[in-house]
C-alpha positions as CSV (number, residue, x, y, z in Angstrom):
1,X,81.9,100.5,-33.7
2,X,83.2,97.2,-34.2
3,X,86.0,95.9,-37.2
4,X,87.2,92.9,-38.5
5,X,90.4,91.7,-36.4
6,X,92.2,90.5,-39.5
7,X,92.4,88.1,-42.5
8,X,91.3,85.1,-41.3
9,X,87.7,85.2,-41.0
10,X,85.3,83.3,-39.6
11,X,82.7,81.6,-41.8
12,X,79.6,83.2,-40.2
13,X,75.6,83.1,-39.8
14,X,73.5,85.6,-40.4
15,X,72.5,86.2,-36.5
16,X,76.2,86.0,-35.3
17,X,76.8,89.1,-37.4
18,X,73.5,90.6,-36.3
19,X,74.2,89.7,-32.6
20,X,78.0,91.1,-32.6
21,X,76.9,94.1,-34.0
22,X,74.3,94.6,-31.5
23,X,76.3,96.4,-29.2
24,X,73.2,97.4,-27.0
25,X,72.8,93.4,-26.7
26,X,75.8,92.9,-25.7
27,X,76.0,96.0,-23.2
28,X,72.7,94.4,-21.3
29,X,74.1,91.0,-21.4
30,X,77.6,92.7,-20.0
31,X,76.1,93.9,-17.6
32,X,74.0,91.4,-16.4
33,X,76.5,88.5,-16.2
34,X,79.6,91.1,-15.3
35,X,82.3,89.1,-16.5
36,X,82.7,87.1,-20.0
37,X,79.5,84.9,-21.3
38,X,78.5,82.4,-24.4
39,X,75.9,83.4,-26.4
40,X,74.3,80.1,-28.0
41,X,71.5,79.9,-31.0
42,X,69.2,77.0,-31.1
43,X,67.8,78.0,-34.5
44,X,70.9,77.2,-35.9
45,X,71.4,73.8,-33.9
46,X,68.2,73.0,-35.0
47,X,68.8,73.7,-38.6
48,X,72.2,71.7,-39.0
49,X,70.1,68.7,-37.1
50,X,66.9,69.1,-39.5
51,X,70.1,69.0,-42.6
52,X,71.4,65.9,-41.2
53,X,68.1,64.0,-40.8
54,X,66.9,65.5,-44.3
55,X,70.0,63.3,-45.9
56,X,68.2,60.3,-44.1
57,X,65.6,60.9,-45.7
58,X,66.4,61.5,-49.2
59,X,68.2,58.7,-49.3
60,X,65.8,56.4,-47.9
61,X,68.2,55.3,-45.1
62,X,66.3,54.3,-41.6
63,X,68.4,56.1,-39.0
64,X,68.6,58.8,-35.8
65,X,71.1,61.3,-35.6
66,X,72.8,61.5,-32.3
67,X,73.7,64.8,-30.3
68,X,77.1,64.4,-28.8
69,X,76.3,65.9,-25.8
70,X,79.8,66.3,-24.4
71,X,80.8,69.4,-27.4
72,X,78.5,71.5,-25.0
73,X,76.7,71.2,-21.8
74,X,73.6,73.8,-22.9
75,X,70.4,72.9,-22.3
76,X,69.2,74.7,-24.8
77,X,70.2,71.8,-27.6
78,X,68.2,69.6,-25.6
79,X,65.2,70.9,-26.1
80,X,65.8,71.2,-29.7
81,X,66.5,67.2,-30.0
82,X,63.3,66.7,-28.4
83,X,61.0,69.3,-30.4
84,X,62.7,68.1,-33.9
85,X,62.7,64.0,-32.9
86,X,66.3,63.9,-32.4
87,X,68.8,61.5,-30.0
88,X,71.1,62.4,-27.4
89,X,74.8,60.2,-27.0
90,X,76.0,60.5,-23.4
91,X,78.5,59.2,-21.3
92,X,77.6,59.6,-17.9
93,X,74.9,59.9,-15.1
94,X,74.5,63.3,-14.9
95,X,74.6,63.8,-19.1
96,X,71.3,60.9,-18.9
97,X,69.2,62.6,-16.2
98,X,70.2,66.5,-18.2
99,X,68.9,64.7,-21.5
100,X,65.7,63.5,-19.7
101,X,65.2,66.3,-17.9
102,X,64.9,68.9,-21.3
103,X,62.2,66.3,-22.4
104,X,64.3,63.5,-24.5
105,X,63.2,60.1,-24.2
106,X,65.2,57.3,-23.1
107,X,64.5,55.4,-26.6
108,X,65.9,58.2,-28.3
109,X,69.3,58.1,-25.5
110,X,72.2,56.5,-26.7
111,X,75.2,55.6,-24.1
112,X,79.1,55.8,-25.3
113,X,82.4,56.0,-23.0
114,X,84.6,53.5,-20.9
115,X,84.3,51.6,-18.8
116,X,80.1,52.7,-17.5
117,X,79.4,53.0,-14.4
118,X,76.4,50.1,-13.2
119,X,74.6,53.0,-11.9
120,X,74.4,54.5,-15.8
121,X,73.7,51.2,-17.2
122,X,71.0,51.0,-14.8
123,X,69.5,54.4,-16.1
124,X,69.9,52.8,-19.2
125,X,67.8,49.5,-18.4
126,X,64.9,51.4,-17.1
127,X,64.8,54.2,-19.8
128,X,65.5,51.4,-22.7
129,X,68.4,53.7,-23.8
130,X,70.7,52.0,-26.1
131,X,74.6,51.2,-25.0
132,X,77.5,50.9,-26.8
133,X,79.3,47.8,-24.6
134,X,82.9,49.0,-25.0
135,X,85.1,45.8,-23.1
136,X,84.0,42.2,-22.0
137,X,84.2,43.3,-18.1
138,X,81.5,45.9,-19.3
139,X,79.6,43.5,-20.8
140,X,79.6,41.0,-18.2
141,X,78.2,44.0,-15.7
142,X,75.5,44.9,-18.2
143,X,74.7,41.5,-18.0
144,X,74.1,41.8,-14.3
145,X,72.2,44.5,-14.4
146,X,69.9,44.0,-17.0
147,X,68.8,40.7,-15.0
148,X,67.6,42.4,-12.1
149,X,65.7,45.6,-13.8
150,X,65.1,45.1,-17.6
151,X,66.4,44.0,-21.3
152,X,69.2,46.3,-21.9
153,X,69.9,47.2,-26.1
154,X,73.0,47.2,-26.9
155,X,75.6,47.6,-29.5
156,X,79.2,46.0,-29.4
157,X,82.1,48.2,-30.5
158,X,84.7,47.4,-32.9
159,X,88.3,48.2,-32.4
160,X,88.7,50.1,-35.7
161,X,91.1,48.0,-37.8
162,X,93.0,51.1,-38.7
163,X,93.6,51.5,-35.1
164,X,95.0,48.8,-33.2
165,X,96.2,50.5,-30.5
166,X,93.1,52.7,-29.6
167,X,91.9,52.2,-25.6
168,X,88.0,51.9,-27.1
169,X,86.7,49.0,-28.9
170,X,86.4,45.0,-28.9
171,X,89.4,43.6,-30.9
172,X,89.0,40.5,-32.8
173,X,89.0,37.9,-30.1
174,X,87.2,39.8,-27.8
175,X,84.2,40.5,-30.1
176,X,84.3,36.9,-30.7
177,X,83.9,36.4,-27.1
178,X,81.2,39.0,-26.5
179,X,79.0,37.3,-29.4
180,X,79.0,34.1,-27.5
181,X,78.5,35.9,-24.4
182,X,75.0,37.8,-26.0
183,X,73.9,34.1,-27.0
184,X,74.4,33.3,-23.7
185,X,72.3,35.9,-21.9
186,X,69.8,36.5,-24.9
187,X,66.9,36.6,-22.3
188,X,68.7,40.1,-20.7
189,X,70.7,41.3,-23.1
190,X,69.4,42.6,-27.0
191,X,72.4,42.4,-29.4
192,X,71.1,44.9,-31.5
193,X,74.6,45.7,-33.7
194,X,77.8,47.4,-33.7
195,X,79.5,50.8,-33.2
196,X,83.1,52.6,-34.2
197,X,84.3,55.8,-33.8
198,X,87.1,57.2,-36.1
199,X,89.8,60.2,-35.3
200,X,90.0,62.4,-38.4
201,X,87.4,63.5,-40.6
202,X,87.7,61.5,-44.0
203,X,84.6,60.0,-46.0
204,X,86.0,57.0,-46.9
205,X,87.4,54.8,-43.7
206,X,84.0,55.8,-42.7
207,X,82.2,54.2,-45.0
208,X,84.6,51.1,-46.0
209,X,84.4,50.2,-42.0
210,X,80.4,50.8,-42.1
211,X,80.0,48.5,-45.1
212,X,81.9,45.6,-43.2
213,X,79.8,46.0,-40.0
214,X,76.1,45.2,-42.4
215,X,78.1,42.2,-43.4
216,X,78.2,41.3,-39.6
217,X,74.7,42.5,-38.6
218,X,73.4,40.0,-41.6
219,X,76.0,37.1,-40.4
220,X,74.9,37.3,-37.0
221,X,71.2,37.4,-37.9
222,X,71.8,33.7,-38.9
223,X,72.8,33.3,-35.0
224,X,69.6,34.7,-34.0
225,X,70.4,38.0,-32.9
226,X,68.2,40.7,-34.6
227,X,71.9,43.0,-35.2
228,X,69.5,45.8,-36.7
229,X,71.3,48.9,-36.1
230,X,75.1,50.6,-36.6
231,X,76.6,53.4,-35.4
232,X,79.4,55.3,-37.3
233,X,80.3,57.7,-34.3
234,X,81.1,61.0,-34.9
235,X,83.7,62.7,-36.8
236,X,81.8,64.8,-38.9
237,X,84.1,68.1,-40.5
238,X,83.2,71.8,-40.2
239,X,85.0,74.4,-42.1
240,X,85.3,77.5,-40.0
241,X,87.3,79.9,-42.7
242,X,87.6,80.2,-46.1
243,X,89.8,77.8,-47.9
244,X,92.4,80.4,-49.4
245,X,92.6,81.9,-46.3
246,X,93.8,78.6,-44.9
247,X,96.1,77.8,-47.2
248,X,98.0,81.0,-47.0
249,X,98.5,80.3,-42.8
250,X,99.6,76.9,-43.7
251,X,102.0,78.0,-46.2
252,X,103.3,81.1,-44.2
253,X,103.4,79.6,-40.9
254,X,106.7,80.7,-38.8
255,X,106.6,80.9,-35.0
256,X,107.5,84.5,-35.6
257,X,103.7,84.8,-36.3
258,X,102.9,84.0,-32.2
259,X,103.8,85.6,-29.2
260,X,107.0,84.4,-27.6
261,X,107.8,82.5,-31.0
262,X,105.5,79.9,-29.8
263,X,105.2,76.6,-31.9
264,X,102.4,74.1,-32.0
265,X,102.2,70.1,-32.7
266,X,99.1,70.6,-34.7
267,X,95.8,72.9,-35.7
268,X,92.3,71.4,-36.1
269,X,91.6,71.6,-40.2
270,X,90.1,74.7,-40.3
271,X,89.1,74.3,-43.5
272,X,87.1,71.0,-45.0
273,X,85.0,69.7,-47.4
274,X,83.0,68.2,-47.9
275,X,81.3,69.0,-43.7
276,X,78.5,68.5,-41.7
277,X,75.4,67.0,-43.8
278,X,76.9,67.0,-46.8
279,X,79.7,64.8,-45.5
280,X,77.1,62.3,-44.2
281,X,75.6,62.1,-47.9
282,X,79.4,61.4,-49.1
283,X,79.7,58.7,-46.8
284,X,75.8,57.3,-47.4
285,X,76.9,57.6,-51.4
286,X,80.2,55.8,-51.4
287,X,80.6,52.5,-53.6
288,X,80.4,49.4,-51.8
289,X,80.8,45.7,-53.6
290,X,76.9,46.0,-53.6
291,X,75.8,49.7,-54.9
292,X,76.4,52.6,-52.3
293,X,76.5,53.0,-48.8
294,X,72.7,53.7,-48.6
295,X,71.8,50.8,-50.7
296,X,73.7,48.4,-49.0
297,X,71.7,49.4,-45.7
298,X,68.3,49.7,-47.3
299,X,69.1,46.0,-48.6
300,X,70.2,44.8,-45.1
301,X,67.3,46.6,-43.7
302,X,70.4,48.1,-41.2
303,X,69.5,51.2,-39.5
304,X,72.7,54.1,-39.3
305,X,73.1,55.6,-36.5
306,X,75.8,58.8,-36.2
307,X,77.3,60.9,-32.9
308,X,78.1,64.5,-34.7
309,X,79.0,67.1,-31.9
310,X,80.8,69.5,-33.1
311,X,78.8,69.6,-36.8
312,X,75.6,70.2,-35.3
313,X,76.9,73.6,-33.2
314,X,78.6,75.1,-35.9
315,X,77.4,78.5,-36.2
316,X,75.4,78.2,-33.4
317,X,77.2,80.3,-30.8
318,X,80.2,82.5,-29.9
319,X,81.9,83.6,-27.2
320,X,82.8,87.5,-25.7
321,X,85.2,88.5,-23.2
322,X,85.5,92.0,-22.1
323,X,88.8,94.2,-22.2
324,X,90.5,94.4,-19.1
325,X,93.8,95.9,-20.6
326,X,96.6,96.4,-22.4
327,X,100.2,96.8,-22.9
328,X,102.8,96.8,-25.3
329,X,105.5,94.1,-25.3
330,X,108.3,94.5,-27.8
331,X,107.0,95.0,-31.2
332,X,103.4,94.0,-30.6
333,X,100.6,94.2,-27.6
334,X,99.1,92.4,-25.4
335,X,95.3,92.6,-24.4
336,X,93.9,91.3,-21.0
337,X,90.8,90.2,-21.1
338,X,87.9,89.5,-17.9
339,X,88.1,85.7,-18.2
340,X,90.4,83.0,-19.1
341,X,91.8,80.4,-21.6
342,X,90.2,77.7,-19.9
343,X,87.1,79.3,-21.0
344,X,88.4,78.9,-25.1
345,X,89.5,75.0,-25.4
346,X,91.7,74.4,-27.8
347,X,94.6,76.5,-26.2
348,X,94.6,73.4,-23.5
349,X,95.7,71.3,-26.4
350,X,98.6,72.2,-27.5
351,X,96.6,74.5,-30.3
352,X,94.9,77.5,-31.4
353,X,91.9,78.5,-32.4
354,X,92.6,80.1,-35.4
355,X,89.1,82.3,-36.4
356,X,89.7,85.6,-35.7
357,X,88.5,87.5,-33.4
358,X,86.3,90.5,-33.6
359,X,86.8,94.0,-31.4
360,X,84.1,95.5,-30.3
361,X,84.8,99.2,-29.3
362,X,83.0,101.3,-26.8
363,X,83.3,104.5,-25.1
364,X,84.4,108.2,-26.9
365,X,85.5,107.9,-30.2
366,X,89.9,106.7,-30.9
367,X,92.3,106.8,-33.1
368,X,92.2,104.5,-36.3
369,X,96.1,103.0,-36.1
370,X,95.9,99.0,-36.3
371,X,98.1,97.3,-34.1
372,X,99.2,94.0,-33.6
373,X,98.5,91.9,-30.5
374,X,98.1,88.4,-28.2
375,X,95.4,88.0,-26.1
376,X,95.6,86.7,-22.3
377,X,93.6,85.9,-19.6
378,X,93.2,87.6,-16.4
379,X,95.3,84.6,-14.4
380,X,98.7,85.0,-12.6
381,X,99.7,82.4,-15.1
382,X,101.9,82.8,-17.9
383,X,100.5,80.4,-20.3
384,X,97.0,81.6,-19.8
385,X,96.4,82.7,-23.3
386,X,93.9,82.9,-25.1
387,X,95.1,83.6,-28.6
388,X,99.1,83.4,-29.2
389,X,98.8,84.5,-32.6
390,X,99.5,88.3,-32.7
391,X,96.0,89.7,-34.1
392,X,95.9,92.9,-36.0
393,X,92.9,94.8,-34.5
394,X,92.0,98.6,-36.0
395,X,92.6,100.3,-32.8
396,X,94.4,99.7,-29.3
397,X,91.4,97.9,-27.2
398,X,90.5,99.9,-23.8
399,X,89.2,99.0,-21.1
400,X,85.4,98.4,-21.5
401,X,85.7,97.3,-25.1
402,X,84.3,93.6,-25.8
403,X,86.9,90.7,-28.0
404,X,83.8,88.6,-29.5
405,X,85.3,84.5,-30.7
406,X,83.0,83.4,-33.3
407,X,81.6,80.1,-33.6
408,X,82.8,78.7,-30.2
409,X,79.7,76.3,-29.6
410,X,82.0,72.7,-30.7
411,X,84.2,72.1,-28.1
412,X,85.3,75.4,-27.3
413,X,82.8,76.8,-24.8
414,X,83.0,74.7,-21.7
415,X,85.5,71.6,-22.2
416,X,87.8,73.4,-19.7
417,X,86.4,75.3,-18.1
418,X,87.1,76.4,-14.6
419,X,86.6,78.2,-11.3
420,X,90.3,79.7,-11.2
421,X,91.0,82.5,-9.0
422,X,87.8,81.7,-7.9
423,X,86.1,83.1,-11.0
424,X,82.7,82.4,-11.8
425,X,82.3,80.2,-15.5
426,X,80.9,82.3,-18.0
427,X,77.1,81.8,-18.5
428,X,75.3,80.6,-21.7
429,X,73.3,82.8,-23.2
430,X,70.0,81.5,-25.6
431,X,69.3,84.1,-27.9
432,X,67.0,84.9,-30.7
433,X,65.2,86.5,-32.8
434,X,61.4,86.2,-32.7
435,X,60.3,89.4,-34.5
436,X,63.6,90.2,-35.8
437,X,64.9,92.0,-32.3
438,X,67.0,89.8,-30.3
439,X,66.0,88.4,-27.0
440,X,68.0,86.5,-24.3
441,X,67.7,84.3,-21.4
442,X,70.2,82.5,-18.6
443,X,70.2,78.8,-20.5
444,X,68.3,76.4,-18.0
C-alpha cells in the first residue's frame, strides 16, 4: 500500500501515479538493479517538446527547440529529438558523439559552454553543428579550425546587460571586436547571429534582450553577414506543486521545520507561471516598439532558437530509493535509505527539493500512526541527506519498503552523482505503456 508523504504534493502525470502504484513494477525493477534506480518517460519528453514546437508554429515563428542535454544524460530523450525533428545543445565531446550516436544530426546540434575544446569545435566543423563562440580566444581557435576542415556556423554571445559580471558572454568591446574578426575570416567562419542565456525565469528580460539582438542581426546584415538566427538560452519555469501549497511553506518557514534546525540560502520557485510552453508563447507575445515578439522576428525573417532543459523533463521521470532503516532522533525519525544524496541534486546546493516524497510500503500489513522524519543516505557522512525537511509519512518505513521522489528528471537525477563507497549509480529506467501495462528496459 503506498500514501501520500504529506502536504506538499507533487504536481503529477498520469503514468507517474500509475507507475508508483505499480508495486509489482517496482519489485522487478528492485530486484533487477538491487539498489536505487530512475525511472524515465519518453512520452512525456516527447509531449512537452511537441508543446514547445507547437507554439512555433502557431505563431508563425521559424525556429528549433534545443534539448539541454546536460538536465539528464538519458539516452532515451535522444531518440525522442531525433524521431520528433528536435535539436540537441551540448557542451562537450562526449555529449556530441551521445547526440549522434541516438540518431541526431549534426545540423540539428547546437554547441554552448566555455571555453571549447578544438577537439569539439572540430566535431562541430565536420557535423555543421552550430557554436555559440563564448570569448575572442575562442573565436580566434574556431577560426583555426574551421580553416583546415570546414565552414564552422556560429553564433556570438552577448554578455547580458543585466549582468555585467557573469563569466559567459562578449561584453561590449569585445563583441565589437569579434564582428570585425568574422569580416575578417568570412571564407571560414558563418556569422550567423547571437545568443544569451538568463538566470531566473521571468518573461520579460527575455524578451526585451531578444528584441535588441533582431535589431543587431538586421544591422549587421548591412555588413554582409547573413545574422539569421538567435538564441534565447534556456530558463524556461516549471511548477512542481500547487501554488497555495507554496505559499503556505514560504510563509511558515522556520528552521524548526528541518532536521538539526537546518537553514538554507535559497529554494528553486517551486511554483510558477506562466512554465514550459506557455512561457515561451509569453515571451513570443510580448510588446516590442514594432508589434510582439513573434512579429518582430517574422519581419526580420530572424529564426529563435531556445535551450529548455529542465521544461522538457518535467513529468517525465522520478526517482526510488529503497528503505534501509530507521531510527528515532529526538522528536522525529530518521529513514536510511540504499543510495545517496548525490543521487537527488539540489541537496548539493545549498537546497532542497521540496515535492514530497511518496512511501511505498511492503511486507505484512502495520500499524497506521504517522510519524515525522528526515531522510539520509547510506554514507558515513553526516550531511548526506537527502531530504532535511522532517516528512510526515503514514507509517514508520521498514526495511524493504521503497521512498519514490517524483518528477526528478531536470537536474536532479545525475548532476552529482557518484561512485561513493564504491556504490554503483542508480540505473535509468525507460518505461512505458504500450497496451496500457508497463514495460521497462536498462536506457542505452
Amino acid at each position: 500500500m503506498e500514501l501520500m508523504a504529506n502536504s506538499m504534493r507533487a504536481r503529477e502525470r498520469a503514468w507517474a501515479v500509475a507507475a508508483r502504484q505499480d508495486v509489482m513494477l517496482l519489485d522487478q525493477i528492485a530486484c533487477a538493479t538491487d539498489g536505487p534506480f530512475h525511472l524515465v518517460h519518453p512520452e512525456s519528453f516527447a509531449d512537452n517538446l511537441s508543446g514547445f514546437q507547437r507554439v512555433l508554429r502557431d505563431r508563425n515563428v521559424s525556429g528549433h527547440v534545443y534539448f539541454g542535454k546536460k538536465a539528464n544524460k538519458a539516452g532515451a530523450w535522444l531518440r525522442e529529438v531525433a524521431r520528433f525533428g528536435g535539436s540537441v545543445d551540448v557542451a562537450s565531446v562526449p555529449e556530441f558523439v551521445h547526440a549522434l550516436a541516438n540518431g541526431v544530426r549534426g545540423e540539428n546540434i547546437g554547441v554552448t559552454g566555455a571555453a571549447k575544446r578544438n577537439e569539439l569545435l572540430w566535431l562541430a566543423c565536420r557535423h555543421d553543428a552550430i557554436v555559440a563562440i563564448d570569448a575572442l580566444d575562442e573565436l580566434e581557435r574556431a577560426i583555426a579550425v574551421a580553416s583546415e576542415t570546414s565552414a564552422l556556423r556560429i553564433l556570438l554571445r552577448v554578455l547580458p546587460p543585466n549582468s555585467p559580471n557573469s563569466r559567459f558572454g562578449l561584453n561590449p568591446d569585445d563583441l565589437l571586436a569579434a564582428f570585425q574578426r568574422c569580416a575578417d575570416a568570412r571564407r571560414h567562419i558563418t556569422m550567423d547571429g547571437f545568443s544569451f542565456h538568463l538566470d531566473g525565469y521571468a518573461v520579460e528580460p527575455r524578451a526585451e534582450l531578444a528584441s535588441a539582438l533582431i535589431d543587431r542581426c538586421v544591422e549587421a546584415r548591412g555588413h554582409g553577414f547573413p545574422c539569421s538566427s538567435i538564441s534565447i538560452g534556456g530558463g524556461f519555469a516549471c511548477s512542481y506543486i500547487e501554488e497555495e501549497d507554496w505559499r503556505r511553506f514560504k510563509e511558515g518557514l522556520d528552521p524548526a521545520q528541518f532536521h538539526a534546525a537546518k537553514s538554507f540560502s535559497h529554494f528553486y520557485p517551486y511554483h510558477q507561471s506562466p512554465t514550459g510552453a506557455a512561457m515561451l508563447d509569453a515571451i513570443l507575445q510580448t510588446a516590442t516598439e514594432s508589434g510582439t515578439l513573434a512579429a518582430k522576428l517574422i519581419a526580420a525573417d530572424v529564426r529563435l532558437y531556445l535551450e529548455p532543459g529542465r521544461a522538457l523533463l518535467d513529468g517525465a521521470g522520478m526517482t526510488v530509493f529503497p528503505v534501509q532503516g530507521f531510527k528515532r532522533n529526538a522528536e522525529h525519525g530518521i529513514v536510511t535509505v540504499a543510495g545517496l544524496s548525490m543521487s537527488l541534486s539540489e541537496q548539493w546546493k545549498n537546497s532542497e527539493f521540496l515535492p514530497a516524497p511518496f512511501l511505498v510500503q511492503r511486507g505484512p500489513a502495520r500499524p497506521q500512526n504517522p510519524v515525522h522524519a528526515a531522510i539520509g543516505g547510506s554514507s558515513c557522512m553526516e550531511y548526506d541527506v537527502l531530504t532535511w525537511r522532517k516528512i510526515t509519512f503514514p507509517a514508520i518505513p521498514r526495511y524493504g519498503d521503497m521512498i519514490v521522489y517524483p518528477n526528478t528528471a531536470g537536474y536532479q537525477m545525475d548532476k552529482n552523482e557518484s561512485e561513493f563507497h564504491q556504490l554503483a549509480l542508480p540505473p535509468k529506467i525507460v518505461v512505458s505503456q504500450p497496451d496500457g501495462r508497463f514495460t521497462w528496459r536498462m536506457d542505452r
